[in-house]
C-alpha positions as CSV (number, residue, x, y, z in Angstrom):
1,X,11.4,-22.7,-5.6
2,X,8.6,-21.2,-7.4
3,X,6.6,-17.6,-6.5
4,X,3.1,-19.7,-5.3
5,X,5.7,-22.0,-2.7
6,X,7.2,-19.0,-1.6
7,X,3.9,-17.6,-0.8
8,X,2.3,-20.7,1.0
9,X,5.6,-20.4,3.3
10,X,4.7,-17.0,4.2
11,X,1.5,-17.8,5.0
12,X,2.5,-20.5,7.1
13,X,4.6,-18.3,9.1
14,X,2.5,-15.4,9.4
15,X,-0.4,-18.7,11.2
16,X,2.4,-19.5,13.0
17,X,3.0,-16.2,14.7
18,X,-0.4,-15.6,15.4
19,X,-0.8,-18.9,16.7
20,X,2.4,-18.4,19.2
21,X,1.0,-14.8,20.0
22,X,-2.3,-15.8,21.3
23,X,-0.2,-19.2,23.3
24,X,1.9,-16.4,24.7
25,X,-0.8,-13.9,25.6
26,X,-2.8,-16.9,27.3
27,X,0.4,-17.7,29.4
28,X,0.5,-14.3,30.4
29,X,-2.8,-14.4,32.0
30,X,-2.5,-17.5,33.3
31,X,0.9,-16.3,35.0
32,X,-1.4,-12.8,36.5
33,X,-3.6,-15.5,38.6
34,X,-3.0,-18.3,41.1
35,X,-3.1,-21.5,40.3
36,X,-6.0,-23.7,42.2
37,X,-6.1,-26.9,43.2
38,X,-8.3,-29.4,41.0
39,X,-9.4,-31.6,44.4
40,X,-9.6,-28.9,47.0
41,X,-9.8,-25.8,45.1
42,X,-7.2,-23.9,47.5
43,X,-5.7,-21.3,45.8
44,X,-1.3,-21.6,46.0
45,X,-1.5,-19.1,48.2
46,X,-2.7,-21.3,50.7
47,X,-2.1,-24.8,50.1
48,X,1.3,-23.8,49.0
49,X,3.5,-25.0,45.5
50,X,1.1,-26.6,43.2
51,X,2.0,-30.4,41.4
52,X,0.8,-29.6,37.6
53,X,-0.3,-32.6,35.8
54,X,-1.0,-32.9,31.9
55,X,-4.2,-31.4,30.9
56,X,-3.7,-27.8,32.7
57,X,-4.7,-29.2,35.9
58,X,-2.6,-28.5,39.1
59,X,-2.6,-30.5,42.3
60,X,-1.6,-29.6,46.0
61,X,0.8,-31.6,47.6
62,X,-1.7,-32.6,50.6
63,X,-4.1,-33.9,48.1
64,X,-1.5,-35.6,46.1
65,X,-0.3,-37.6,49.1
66,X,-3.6,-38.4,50.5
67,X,-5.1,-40.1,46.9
68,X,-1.5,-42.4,47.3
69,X,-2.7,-43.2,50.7
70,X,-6.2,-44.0,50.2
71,X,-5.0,-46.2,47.2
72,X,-1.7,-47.9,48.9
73,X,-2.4,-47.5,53.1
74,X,0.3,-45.1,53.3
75,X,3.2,-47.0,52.1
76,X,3.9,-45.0,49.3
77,X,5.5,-42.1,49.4
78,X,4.7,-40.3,46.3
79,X,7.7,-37.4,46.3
80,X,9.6,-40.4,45.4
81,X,7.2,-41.9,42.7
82,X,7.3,-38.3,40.8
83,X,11.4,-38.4,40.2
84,X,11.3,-41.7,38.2
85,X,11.4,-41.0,34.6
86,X,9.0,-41.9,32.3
87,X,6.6,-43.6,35.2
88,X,2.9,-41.9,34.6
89,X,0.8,-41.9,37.9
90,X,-2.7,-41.3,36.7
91,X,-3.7,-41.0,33.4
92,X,-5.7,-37.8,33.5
93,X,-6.2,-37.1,29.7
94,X,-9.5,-36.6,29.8
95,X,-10.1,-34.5,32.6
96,X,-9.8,-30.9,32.7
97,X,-9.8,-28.1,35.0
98,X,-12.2,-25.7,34.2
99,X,-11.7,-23.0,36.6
100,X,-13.4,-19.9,35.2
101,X,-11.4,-16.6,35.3
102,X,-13.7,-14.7,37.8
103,X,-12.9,-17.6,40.6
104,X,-9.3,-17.0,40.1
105,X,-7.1,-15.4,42.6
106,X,-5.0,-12.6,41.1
107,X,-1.2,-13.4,41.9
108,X,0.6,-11.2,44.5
109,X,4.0,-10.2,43.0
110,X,6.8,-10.8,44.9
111,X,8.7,-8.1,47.2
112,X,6.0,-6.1,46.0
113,X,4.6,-3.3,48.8
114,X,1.2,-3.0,49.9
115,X,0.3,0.6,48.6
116,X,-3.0,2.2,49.4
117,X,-5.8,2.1,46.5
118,X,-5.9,6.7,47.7
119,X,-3.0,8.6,47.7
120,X,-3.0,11.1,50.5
121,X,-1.3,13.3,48.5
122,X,-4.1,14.0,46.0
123,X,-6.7,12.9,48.3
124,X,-9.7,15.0,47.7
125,X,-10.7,17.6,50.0
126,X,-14.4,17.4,52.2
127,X,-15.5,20.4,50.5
128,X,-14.3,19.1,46.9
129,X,-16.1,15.4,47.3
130,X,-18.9,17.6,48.0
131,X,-18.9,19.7,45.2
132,X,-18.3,16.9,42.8
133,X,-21.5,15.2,44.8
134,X,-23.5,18.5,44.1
135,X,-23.5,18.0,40.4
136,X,-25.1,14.9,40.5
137,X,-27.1,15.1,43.6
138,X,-29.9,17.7,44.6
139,X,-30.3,18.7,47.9
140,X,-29.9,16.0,50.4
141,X,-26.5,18.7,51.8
142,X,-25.7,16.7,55.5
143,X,-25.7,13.9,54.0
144,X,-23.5,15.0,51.3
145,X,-21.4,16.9,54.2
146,X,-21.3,13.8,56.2
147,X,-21.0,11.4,53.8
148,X,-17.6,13.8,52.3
149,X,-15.8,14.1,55.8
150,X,-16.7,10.3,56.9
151,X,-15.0,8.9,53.2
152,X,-12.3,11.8,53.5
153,X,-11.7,10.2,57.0
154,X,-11.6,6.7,56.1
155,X,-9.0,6.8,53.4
156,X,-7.0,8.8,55.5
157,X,-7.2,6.3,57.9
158,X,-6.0,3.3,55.3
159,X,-2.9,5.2,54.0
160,X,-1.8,6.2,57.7
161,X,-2.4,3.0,58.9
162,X,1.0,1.8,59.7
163,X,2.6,4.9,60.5
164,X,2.0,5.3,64.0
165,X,0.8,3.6,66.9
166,X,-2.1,5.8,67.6
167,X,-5.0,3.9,65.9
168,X,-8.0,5.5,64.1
169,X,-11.2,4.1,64.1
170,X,-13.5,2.9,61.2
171,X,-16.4,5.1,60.2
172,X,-19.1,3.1,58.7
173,X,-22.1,4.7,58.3
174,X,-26.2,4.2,58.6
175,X,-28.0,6.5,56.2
176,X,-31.7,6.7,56.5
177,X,-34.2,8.2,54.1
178,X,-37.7,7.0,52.2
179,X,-37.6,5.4,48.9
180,X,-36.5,7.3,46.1
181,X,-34.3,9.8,48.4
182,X,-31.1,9.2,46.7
183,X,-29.2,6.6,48.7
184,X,-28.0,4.4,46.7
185,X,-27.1,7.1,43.6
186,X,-25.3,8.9,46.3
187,X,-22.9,6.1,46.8
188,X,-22.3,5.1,43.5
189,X,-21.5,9.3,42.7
190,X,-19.1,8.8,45.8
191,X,-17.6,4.9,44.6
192,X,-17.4,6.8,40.8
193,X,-15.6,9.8,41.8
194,X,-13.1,8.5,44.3
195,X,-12.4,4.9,41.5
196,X,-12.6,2.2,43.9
197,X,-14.2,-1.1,43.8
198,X,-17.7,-0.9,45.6
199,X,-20.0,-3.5,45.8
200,X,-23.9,-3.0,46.0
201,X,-25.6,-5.6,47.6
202,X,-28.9,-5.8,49.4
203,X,-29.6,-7.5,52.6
204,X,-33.3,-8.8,52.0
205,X,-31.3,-12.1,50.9
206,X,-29.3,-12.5,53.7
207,X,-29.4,-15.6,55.8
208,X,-27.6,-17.3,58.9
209,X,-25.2,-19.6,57.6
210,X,-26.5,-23.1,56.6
211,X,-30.0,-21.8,55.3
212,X,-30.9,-21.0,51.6
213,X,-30.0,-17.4,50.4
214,X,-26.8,-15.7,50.6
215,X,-24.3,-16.2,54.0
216,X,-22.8,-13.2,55.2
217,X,-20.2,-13.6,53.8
218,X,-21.1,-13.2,49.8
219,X,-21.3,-9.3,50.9
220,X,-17.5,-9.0,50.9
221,X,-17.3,-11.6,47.8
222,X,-19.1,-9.6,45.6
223,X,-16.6,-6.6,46.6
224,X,-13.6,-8.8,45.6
225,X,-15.5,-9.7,42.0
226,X,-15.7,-5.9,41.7
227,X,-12.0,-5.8,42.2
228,X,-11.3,-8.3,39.8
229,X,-10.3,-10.9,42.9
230,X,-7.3,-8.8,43.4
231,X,-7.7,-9.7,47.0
232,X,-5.4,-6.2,48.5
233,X,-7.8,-4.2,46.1
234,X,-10.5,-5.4,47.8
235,X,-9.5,-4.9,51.2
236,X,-9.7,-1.0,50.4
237,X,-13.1,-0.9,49.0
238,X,-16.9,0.1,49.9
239,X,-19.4,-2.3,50.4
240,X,-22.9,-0.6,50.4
241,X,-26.0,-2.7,52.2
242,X,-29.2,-1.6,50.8
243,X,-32.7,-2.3,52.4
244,X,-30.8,-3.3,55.8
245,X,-34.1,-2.2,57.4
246,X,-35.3,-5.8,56.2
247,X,-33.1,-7.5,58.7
248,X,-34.6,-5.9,61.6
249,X,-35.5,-8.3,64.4
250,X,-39.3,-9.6,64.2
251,X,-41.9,-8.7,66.7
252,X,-43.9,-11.4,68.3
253,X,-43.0,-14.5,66.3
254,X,-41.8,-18.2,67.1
255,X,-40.2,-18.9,64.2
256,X,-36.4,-18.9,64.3
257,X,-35.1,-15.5,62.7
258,X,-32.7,-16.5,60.2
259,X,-33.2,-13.6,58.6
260,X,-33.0,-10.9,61.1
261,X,-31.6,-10.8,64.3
262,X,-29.5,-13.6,63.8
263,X,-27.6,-11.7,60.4
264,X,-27.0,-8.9,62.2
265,X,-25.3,-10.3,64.9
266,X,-23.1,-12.1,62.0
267,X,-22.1,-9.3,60.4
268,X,-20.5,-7.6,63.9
269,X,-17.5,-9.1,63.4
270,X,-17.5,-8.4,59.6
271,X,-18.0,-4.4,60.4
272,X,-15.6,-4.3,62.8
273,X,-12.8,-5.7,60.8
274,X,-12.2,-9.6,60.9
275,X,-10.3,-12.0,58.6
276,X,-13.0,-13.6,56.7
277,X,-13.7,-16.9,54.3
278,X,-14.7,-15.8,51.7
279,X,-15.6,-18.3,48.4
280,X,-14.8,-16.6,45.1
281,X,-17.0,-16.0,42.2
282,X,-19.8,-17.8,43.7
283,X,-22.0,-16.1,46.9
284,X,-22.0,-19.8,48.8
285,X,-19.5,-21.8,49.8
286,X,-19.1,-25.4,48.3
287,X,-16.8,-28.1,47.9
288,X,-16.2,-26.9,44.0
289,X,-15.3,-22.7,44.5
290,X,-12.0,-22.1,45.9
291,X,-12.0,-19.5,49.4
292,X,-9.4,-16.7,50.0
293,X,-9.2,-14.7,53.2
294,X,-9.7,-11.8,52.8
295,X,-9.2,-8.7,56.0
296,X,-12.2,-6.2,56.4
297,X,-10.5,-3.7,58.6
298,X,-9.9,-1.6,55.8
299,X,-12.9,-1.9,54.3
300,X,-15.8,1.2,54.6
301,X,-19.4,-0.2,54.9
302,X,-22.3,1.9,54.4
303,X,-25.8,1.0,55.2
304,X,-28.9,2.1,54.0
305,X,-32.7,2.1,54.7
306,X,-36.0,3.5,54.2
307,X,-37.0,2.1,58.0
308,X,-40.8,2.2,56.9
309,X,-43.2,3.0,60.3
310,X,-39.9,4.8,62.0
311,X,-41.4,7.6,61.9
312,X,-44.6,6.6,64.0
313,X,-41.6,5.5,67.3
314,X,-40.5,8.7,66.7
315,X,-43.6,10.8,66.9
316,X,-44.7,8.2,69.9
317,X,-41.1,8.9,71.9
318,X,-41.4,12.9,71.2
319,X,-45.1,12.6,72.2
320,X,-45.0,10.6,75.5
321,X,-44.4,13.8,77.4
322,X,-48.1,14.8,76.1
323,X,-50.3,15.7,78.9
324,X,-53.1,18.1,80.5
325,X,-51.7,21.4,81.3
326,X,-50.0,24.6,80.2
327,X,-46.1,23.2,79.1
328,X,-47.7,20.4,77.8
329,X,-47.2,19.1,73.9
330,X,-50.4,18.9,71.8
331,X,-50.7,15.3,70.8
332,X,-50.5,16.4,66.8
333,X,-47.5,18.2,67.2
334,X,-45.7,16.4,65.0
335,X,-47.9,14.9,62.5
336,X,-46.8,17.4,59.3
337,X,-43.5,17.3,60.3
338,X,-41.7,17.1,57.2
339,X,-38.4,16.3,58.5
340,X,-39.5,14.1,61.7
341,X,-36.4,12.1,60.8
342,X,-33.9,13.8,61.3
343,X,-34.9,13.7,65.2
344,X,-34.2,10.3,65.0
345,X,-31.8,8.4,68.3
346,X,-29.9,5.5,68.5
347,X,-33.5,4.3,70.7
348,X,-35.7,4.8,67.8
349,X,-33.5,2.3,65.9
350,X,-33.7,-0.6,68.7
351,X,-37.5,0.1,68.8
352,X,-37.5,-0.8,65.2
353,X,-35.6,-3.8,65.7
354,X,-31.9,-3.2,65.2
355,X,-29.8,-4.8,67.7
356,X,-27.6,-2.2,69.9
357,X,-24.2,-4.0,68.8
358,X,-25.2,-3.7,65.3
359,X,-25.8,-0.1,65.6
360,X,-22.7,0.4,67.7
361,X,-20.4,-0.6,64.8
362,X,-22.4,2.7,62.5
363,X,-21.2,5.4,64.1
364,X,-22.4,8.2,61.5
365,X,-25.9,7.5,61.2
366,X,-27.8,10.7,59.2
367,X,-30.7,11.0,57.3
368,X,-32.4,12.2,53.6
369,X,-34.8,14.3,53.4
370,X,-37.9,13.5,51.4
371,X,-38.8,14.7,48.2
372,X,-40.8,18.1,47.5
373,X,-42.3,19.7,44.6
374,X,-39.2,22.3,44.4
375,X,-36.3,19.3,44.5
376,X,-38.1,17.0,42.1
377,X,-38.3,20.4,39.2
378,X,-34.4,20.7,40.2
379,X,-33.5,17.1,40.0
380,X,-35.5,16.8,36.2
381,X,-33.3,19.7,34.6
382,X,-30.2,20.3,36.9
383,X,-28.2,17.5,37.4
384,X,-25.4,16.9,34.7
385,X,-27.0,13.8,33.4
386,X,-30.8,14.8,34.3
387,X,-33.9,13.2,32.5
388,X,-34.5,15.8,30.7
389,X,-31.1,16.2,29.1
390,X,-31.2,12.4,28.3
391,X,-34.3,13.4,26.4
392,X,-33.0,16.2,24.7
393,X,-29.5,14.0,23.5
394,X,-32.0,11.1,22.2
395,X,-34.0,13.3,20.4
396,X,-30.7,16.0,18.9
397,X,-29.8,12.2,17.6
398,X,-33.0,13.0,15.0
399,X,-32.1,16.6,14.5
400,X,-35.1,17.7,16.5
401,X,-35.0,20.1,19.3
402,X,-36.9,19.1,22.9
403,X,-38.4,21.8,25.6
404,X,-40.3,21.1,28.1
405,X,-41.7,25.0,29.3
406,X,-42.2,26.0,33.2
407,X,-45.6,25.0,33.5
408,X,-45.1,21.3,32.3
409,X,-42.1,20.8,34.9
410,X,-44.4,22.0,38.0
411,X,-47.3,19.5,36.6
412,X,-45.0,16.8,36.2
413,X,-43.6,17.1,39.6
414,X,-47.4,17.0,41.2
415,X,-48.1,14.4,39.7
416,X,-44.9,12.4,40.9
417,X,-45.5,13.5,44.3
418,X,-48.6,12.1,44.4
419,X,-46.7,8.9,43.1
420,X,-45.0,9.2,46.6
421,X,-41.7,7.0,45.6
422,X,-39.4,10.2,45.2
423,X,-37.2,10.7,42.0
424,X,-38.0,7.4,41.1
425,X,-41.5,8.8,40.1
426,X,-40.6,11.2,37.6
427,X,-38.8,9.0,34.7
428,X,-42.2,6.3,35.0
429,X,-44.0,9.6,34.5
430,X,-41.6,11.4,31.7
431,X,-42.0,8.2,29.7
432,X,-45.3,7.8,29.7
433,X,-45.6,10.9,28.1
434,X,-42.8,10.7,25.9
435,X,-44.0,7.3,24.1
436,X,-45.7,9.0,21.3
437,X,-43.9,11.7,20.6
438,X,-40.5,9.5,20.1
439,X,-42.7,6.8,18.1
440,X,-44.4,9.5,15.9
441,X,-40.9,11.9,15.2
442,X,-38.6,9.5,13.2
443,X,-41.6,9.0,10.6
444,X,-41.7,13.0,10.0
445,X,-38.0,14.3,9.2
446,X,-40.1,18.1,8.8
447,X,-40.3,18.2,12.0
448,X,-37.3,20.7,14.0
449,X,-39.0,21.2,17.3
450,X,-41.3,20.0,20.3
451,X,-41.9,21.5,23.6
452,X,-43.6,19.9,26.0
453,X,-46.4,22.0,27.6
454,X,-48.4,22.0,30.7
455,X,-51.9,21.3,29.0
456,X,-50.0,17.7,27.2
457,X,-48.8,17.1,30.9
458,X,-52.7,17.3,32.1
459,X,-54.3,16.1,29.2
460,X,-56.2,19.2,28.4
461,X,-54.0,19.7,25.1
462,X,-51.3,18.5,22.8
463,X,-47.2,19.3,22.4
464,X,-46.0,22.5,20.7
465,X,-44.6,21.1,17.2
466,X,-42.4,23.5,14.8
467,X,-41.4,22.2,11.7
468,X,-38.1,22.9,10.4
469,X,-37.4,26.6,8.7
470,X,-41.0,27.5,9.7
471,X,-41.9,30.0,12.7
472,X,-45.6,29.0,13.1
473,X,-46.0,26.4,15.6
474,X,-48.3,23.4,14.6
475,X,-50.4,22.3,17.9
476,X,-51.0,18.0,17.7
């Protein structure tokens, strides 16, 4: 056999093994996930031992006997039909069953224990969930307090949860706070630190069941996408509802509320803990998604709101005692009272439209503080991944040093509190300001240093600009 044969028979092996690696590596993944069934897409969890026919496709024995019943009247029974050798049933070669990955159903492995997504054991303390908060959050403390000791709670609550018969009960939470507070960065901090699967989902597209928009339901199925439809995973998570001020019940209208009152009272059962439907890797369910049930007992929801006009039924509530005479509140008491919200009660909330189940099932409802002056200069240059140091990293990229000085911090923050939509304000306003100076730097490589100076910030003047090796600042 010559040298070039024996080469060509190497190379044929070496495709060969490659080819039988990547066969293997598919069966693998196709063993981590159930199988579903091509007719009713149950997963074999729930329809029980799947038939597979040629083509990858797998059938449930329910659907199996009903297509020979429909076709024969019932007088065939097909268990029998599937023993005889060489007899082919359908011929199926060109169908296949294109079942994505993200609607499949991990596998459960067998005699395997249900073992909580939190060890107790290294279960971060209240105080050390709060410190890790601090370095991300400014201000906002309760509710970084709260928020610690109601997650610390509820994971102790899932690994204890068979231990004893003494129960403990769920502590969702309401969080309420105007735009640009924090809310939603404090929760993904929390979901980060603590590695769970949290799902984010807003309830502005909510809708009774049978209506276009999202059922109630998508909320949890968007939790188990996060857990990579490892359905126990899943059942440990946090599911945060954003804007759930926008399925407040409406005043004065005729129109049915599928959008409001009537969401809340579906999700009771779903904050309470209730085995639930739930279609996966879709946000509907239809006849061509398979459902898994999955348990929400376990499962911590946090809500969150800015509750726009709450704090007028607050001032009106405080204010109703208002009357002529000496122990009697003036009528403006209240009106530049910057933290008005934290008086809020569980009456404020029912004025606004919340129904008093739905607020039953959050029992740690606390609110955020709005912005001032002094947090938004912290939250620019203290938090470890603050604006300004994203700035600074961007431009070390191009060997050129960034400051922004004192006076350009303070002007900066003004103007973002006239903005009045909390941190959210200060990047628009950082960028706006940043545009030249990160489309002029690349063309100059002399140039070593900017700071950013009050005057730029108010348009009186230009940036501070030092080129390399040189002392003498050049003013633009």
């Amino acid at each position: 056999m010559s040298e070039q044969d024996n080469r060509n028979d190497q190379e044929i092996e070496k495709v060969e093994n490659v080819q039988g690696h990547v066969e293997d590596k598919k069966h693998d993944d196709d063993d981590e996930y159930e199988k579903v069934c091509f007719i009713c897409r149950r997963p074999e969890s729930v329809a029980g031992k799947m038939i597979d026919l040629p083509n990858h496709i797998s059938v449930c024995n329910d659907c199996m006997q009903k297509s020979f019943d429909a076709m024969t009247n019932g007088q065939i029974d097909y268990s029998q039909l599937m023993n005889i050798p060489g007899v082919q049933i359908f011929n199926m070669a060109d169908m296949e069953q294109n079942v994505p990955k993200k609607q499949k159903i991990k596998k459960k492995k067998e005699g395997e224990e249900r073992k909580p997504l939190v060890d107790i054991r290294h279960l971060p303390a209240p105080h050390k969930i709060k410190a890790k908060l601090d370095e991300y959050v400014v201000g906002q403390e309760y509710a970084k307090k709260a928020m610690s000791v109601a997650v610390y709670n509820h994971y102790k609550r899932v690994a204890t949860d068979t231990m004893d018969d003494i129960e403990i009960e769920k502590s969702n939470m309401l969080m309420i706070g105007p735009t640009g507070s924090g809310k939603t960065y404090l929760v993904k901090t929390l979901a980060k630190l603590l590695d769970v699967p949290l799902a984010i989902t807003d309830a502005t597209s909510l809708t009774e069941a049978g209506y276009i928009g999202d059922d109630i339901e998508s909320v949890v199925s968007k939790l188990l996408a996060a857990a990579d439809n490892d359905v126990e995973k899943a059942e440990q998570g946090i599911i945060f509802i954003d804007e759930i001020d926008k399925i407040a019940k409406k005043k004065n209208s005729s129109q049915r509320d599928v959008s409001g009152e009537s969401v809340q009272q579906g999700m009771l059962k779903l904050l309470e803990g209730s085995d639930v439907e739930v279609p996966v890797g879709a946000n509907s369910k239809n006849a061509m998604v398979p459902l898994t049930t999955v348990n929400t007992k376990n499962i911590l929801f946090i809500c969150g709101g800015a509750f726009p006009d709450l704090e007028g039924i607050i001032k009106e509530r405080l204010t109703k005692q208002s009357m002529i005479g000496f122990g009697a509140d003036l009528k403006d008491k209240y009106d530049h009272d910057k933290n008005i919200l934290a008086k809020v009660t569980t009456e404020d909330l029912r004025t606004f439209g919340m129904i008093p189940e739905f607020l039953g099932r959050l029992p740690i409802v606390f609110t955020l503080q709005g912005m001032n002056e002094e947090m938004l200069i912290k939250i620019l240059k203290e938090p470890k991944n603050a604006i300004l140091k994203q700035y600074q990293k961007l431009l070390a990229l191009d060997e050129v040093k960034l400051e922004f000085d004192d006076g350009a911090l303070k002007a900066i923050a003004k103007k973002a509190m006239e903005k009045d939509t909390g941190a959210r304000a200060l990047r628009a306003i950082i960028e706006e300001f940043m545009l030249d100076i990160m489309y002029e730097i690349p063309k100059d490589d002399s140039i070593g240093q900017v700071v950013i100076t009050r005057e730029y910030i108010e348009g009186t003047g230009g940036p501070v600009i030092m080129l390399r090796g040189q002392e003498v600042p050049r003013i633009q």
